[in-house]
N, C-alpha and C positions, 0 to 999 in steps of 0.2 A: 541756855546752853545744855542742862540738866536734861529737858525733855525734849531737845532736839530728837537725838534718834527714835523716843517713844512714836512719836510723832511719824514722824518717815515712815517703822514699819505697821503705824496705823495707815498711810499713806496707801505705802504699798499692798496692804492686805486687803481694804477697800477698795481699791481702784484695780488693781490686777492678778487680785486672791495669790499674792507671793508672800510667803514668810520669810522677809531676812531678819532672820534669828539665828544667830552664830553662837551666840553665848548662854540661849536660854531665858534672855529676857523679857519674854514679848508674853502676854494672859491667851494668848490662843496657841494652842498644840499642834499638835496634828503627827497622825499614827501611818506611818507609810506601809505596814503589812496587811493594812483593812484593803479589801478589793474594791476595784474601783463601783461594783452594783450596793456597797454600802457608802459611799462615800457621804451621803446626804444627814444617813444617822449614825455613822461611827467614825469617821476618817479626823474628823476636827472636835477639838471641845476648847472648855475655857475654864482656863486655871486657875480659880475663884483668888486663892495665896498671893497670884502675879497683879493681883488686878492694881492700878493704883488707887490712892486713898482718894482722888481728885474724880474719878470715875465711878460711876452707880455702876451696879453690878446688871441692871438696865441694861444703860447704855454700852455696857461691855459686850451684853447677851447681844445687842444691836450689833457690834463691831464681828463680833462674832459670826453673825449670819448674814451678812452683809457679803462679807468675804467669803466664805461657804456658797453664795448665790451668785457669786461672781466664778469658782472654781465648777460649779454645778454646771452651769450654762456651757463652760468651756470645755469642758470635758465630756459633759452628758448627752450636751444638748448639740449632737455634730452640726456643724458649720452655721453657726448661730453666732453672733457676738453678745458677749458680754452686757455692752450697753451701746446705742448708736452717738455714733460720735458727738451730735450737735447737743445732744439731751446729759452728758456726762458732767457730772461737778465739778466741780475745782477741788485739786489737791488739800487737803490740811495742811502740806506745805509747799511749795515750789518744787515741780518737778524736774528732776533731774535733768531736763534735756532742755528746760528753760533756762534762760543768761543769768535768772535768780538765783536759780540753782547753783552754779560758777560760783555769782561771789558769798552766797552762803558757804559755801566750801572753803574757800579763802581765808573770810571772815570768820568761820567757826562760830557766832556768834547769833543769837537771834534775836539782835538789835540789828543786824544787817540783814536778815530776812527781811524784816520791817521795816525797813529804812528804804526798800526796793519801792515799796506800795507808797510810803511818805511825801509830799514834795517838801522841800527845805521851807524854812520859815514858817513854819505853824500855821497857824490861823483855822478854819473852823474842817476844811479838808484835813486836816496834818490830824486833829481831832477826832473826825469819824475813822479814819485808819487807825487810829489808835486805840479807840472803842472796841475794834474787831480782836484784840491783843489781850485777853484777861484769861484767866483759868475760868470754871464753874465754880461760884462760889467766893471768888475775889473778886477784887475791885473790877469794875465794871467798863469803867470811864479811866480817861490816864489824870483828871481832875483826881479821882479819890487813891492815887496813888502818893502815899507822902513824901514831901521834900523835892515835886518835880514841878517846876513850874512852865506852863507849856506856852505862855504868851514872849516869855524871854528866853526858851531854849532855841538854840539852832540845833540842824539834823547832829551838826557832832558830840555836841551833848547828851543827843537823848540815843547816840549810840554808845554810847560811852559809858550807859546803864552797864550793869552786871547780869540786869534779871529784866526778863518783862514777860508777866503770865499770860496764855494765850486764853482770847474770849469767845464768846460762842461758839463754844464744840459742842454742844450739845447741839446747837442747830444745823452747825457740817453734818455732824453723824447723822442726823436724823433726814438732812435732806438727803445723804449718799444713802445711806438705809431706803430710802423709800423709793427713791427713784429706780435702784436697782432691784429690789425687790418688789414692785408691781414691774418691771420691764420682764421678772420672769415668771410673775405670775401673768404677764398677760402671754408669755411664751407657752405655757401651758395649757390655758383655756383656748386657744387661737390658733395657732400653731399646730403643735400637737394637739389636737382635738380633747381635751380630756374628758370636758360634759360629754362630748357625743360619744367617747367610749365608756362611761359611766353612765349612758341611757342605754346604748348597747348590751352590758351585763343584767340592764335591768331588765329588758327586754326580753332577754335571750336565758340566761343564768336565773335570775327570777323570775322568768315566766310569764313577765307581763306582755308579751306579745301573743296575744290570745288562739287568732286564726293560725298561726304558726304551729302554736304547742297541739294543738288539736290536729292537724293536719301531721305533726309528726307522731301523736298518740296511733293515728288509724294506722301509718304504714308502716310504722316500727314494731306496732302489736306483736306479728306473728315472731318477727324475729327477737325478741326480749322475752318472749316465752318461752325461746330455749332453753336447756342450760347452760350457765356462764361459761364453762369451759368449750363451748362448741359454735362461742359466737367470737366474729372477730373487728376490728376496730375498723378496718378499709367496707366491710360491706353495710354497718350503721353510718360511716362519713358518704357512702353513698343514699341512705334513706333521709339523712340529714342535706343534704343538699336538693333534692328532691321536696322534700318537706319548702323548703327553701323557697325553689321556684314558684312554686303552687301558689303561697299564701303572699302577702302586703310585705312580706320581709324582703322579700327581692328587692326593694325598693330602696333600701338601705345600701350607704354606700359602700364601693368595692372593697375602700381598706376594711370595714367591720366584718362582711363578707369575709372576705380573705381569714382573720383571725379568730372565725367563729369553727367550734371542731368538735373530736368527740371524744372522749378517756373514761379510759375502762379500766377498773380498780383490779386489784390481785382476785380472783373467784376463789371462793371458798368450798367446802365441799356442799352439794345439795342446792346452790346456791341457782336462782335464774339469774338470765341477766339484766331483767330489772332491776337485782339489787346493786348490779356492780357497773349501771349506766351512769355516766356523766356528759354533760354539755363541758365544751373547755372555750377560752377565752385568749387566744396567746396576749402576750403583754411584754414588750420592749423597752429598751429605755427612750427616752427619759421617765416613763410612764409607772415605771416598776417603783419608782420611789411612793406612790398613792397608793397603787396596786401591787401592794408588796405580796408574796406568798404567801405569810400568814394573812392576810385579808380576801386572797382567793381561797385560802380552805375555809373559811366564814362561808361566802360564797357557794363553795361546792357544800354547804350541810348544809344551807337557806336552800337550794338547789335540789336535795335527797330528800329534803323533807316535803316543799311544795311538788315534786313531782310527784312524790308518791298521792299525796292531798287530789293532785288533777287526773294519776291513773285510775283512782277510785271514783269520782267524781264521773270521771270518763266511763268509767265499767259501769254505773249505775246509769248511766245514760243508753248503752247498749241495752239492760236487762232492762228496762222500762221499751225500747223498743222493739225487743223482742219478745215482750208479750204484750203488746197489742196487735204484732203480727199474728200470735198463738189464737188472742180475742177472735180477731178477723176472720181466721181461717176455722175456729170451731164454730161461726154462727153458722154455717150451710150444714154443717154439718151434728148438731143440736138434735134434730128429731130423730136420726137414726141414732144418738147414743142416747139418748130419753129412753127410746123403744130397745134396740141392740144389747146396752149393758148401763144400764140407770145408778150401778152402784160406781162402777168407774166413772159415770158422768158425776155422783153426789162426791166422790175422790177428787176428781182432776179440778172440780167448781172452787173445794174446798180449799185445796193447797195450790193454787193460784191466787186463789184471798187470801193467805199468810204468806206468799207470796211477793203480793203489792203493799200490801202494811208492813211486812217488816223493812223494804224497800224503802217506801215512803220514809220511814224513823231513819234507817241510816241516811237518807239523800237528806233531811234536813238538819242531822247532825254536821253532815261532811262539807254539804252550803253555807253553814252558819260559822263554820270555822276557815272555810276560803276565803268567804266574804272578808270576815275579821280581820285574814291575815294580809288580804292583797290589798284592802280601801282602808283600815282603821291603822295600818301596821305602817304599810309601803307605800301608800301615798304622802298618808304624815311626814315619813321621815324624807320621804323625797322632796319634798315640799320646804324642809328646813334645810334637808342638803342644799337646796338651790339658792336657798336665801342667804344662808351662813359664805355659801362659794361666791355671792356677788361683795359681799362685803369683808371678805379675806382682801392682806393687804401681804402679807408672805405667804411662802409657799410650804412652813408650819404651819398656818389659818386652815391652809388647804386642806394641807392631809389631814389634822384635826377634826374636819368639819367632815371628813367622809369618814372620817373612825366613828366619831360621835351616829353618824347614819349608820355603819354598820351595828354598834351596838345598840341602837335600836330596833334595829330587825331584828337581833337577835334575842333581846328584852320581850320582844312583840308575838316572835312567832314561838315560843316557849324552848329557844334553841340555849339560853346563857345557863348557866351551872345552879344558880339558885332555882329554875323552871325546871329541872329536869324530871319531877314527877309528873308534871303536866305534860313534859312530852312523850312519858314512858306510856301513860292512860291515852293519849290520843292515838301513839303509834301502834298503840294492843289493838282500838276500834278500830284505827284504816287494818290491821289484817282479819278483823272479824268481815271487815266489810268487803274484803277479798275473796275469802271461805263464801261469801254470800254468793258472790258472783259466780263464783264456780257450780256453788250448788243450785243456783236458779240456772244456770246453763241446763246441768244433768234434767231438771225438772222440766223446761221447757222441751227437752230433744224428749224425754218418756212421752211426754203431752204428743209433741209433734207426730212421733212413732206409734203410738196406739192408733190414733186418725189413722194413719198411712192405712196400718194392719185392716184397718176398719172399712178402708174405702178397697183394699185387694182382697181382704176374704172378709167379706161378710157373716160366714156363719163359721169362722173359725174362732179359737180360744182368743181370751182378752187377757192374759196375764199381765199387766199393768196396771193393775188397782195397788195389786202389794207395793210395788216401788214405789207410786204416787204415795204411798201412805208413809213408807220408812223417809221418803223425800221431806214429808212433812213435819215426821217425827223430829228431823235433826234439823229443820226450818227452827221449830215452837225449841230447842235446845241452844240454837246458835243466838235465838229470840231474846230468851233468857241472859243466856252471859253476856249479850248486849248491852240489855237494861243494867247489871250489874256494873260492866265496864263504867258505862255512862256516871252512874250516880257516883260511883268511886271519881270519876275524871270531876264533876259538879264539887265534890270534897275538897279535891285538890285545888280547885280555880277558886275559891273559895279559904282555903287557905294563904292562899296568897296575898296577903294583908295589904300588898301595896308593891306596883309596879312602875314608880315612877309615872313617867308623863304618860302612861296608857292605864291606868289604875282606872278611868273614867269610863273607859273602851271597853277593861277586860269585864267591867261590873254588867254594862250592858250583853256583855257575849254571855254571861252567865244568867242572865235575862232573857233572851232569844232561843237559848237552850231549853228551857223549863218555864218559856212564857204561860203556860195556863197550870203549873205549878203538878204536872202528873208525876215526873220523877221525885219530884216532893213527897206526894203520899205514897208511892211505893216504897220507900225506901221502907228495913223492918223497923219494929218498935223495939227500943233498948228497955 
């Protein structure tokens, strides 16, 4: 009689996520000023004080989200049920709308709940119903209850009891717990697509869709080289959709499509607008409970960091093809600067080879760190996101299991608060290798411009030695602080004692960096 109502609003809070709690007596709460896009992590908890002594603090946490998985669905998950009728448990007690229900009300008693399930006269049925009747922790059987003897009681006897503790609740709970909780874990995976918008962001937000990112590198170049205050969000959403068509991402479906877009941060003063470009991701419910806010600005600086990684990448790609355009286009023209002006040919020779060498040093810095971060970093963790989400069984597992992958990536790509020297040294070299790009531009157009002058006056002045020279001057300076940067970044990777599950990966990057050990001997002597 004692735990009748416990029961009921375990009942109800399981099976229809209602709280009837009039008086305050029930171990789950619940906060009605939280909005409902928190309802998943703040609207309910459990009141460790209410729990009873009969209950693991487990299986409370069970009752807890159970109910919680039942109000998610119904509220979050529009026009979704709960649970499909045929797949739903059986009450913990007689529902109300059942005739059991009637005479437990009557009876007031939970010897007449029991008495519903019993047939009269004992024997080995009257026995397994009454097996079902124990607390957690009591007697088991109605054999090890004393002073009841169950081959000579008739039903009115054994309703007649005062007490009779209820049995395996731990296995009600744990079957309502599970059944409704994969019915919405499979709501999420299936339904709302979650993998497929969770490869979406990866795709798209990190960059793993290759032809894409490359495709919107060439057509958004000119325009991100503005300054950020003179670019606007509707004429990048149109390079971005462009970029779109062109590449294998068309291919992707409409809803990803649809919620793929562009945001552009406040500009600062001086600022282009590469530094204030974003990819966006919209994100609805129910989805928002995975893809909370905080886990898109993870995202959006996984995002700021690998794009900048691919615009340099990309610019080292240009500057390598435009000088073997430069190559190509000085062979025909060779013996008239031999003969013409031999010092500007021993200039232009010279600072095109510091040129390709200091090129070559940054391209295999800025390879060795992509590589790193997109196969050793994001694969891995994708690889465990995938495996950890088949074998979630709530929709805690879930989000868990893509926390644990975001802080990976962010452990990985030197993005979490203990790496942050590593990523101050790497963010110094991608703008050295900026400065690079620009100045092998200026170098290539003198180069190109001396030819021209060359091939329309013949026997007029060459001044283009000096510039090819000052070109070179701040090549062999920018050369330098380079190498500096670099061995201070080797310091830093290096100090990093230990990086969790990448500590094996980070050793090798620092390997691949100073494979024939040359930043090694340069460094000074103390």
């Amino acid at each position: 009689r004692v735990l009748a109502p416990l029961l009921s609003m375990m009942r109800a809070w399981m099976t229809e996520g209602e709280l009837q709690d009039p008086f305050g007596e029930f171990f789950v709460c619940a906060d009605a000023s939280v909005p409902l896009e928190d309802l998943w992590t703040r609207m309910y908890s459990l009141d460790i004080e209410m729990v009873p002594s009969f209950l693991s603090l487990d299986l409370a946490r069970k009752i807890l989200l159970t109910g919680k998985s039942v109000n998610f669905i119904r509220l979050c998950c529009a026009g979704q049920e709960p649970l499909p009728i045929a797949s739903r448990p059986g009450p913990l007690l007689p529902s109300p709308k059942s005739a059991g229900a009637g005479a437990l009300r009557r009876s007031g008693s939970l010897a007449s709940a029991a008495s519903l399930a019993m047939p009269s006269g004992g024997g080995p049925s009257w026995k397994a119903a009454a097996t079902t009747l124990a607390l957690p922790g009591d007697a088991r059987t109605v054999e090890d209850i004393p002073g009841l003897n169950i081959n000579g009681s008739s039903e009115a006897d054994f309703m007649g009891r005062k007490e009779l503790p209820f049995a395996a609740l731990n296995a009600l709970v744990e079957q309502a717990a599970m059944r409704t909780n994969n019915h919405l874990v499979a709501l999420m995976m299936d339904h709302y697509a979650l993998g497929e918008h969770c490869l979406a962001l990866r795709r798209f937000l990190l960059l793993g869709q290759g032809d894409f990112v490359e495709s919107l590198l060439d057509m958004a170049g000119s325009e991100l080289s503005r300054n950020a205050s003179d670019v606007y969000r509707h004429q990048l959403q149109g390079v971005l959709d462009m970029a779109v068509r062109q590449t294998n991402a068309q291919f992707c479906s409409p809803d990803v499509l649809a919620r793929l877009g562009v945001k552009l941060l406040q500009p600062s003063a001086g600022e282009k607008a590469w530094d204030i470009f974003l990819l966006d991701y919209a994100i609805n419910s129910p989805l928002h409970v995975v893809f909370t806010p905080a886990a898109l600005q993870k995202y959006d600086r996984a995002f700021a960091f690998l794009w900048r990684l691919r615009r340099v990448s990309h610019g080292l790609a240009g500057c390598w093809s435009q000088q073997m355009v430069l190559q190509r286009h000085l062979v025909s023209w060779l013996p008239k600067l031999r003969s013409r002006a031999p010092e500007l040919r021993m200039e232009m020779r010279q600072t095109l080879h510091k040129c390709a060498c200091l090129r070559n040093e940054i391209h295999h810095f800025v390879q060795n760190i992509q590589s790193y971060v997109m196969c050793e970093v994001l694969e891995t963790s994708w690889a465990k996101l995938q495996r950890g989400w088949k074998k979630s069984l709530d929709l805690d597992q879930v989000i868990a299991e893509h926390q644990q992958y975001l802080s990976s990536l962010e452990e990985g790509a030197f993005l979490a608060p203990r790496t942050e020297p590593v990523l101050t040294a790497i963010i110094a070299l991608l703008g050295l290798a900026l400065e690079f790009t620009e100045l092998h531009d200026q170098v290539c157009s003198s180069a190109f411009e001396a030819v021209e002058v060359l091939h329309s006056e013949p026997d007029g002045p060459m001044p283009f030695a000096r510039s090819l020279a000052e070109g070179r001057a701040q090549i062999d300076q920018l050369g330098a602080s380079f190498l500096a940067r670099l061995q201070s970044l080797l310091r830093a990777l290096e100090a990093q004692a230990t990086l969790g599950q990448v500590s094996a990966d980070l050793r090798f990057l620092i390997c691949r960096l100073d494979f024939n050990g040359y930043y090694e001997n340069k460094r000074p002597l103390r």
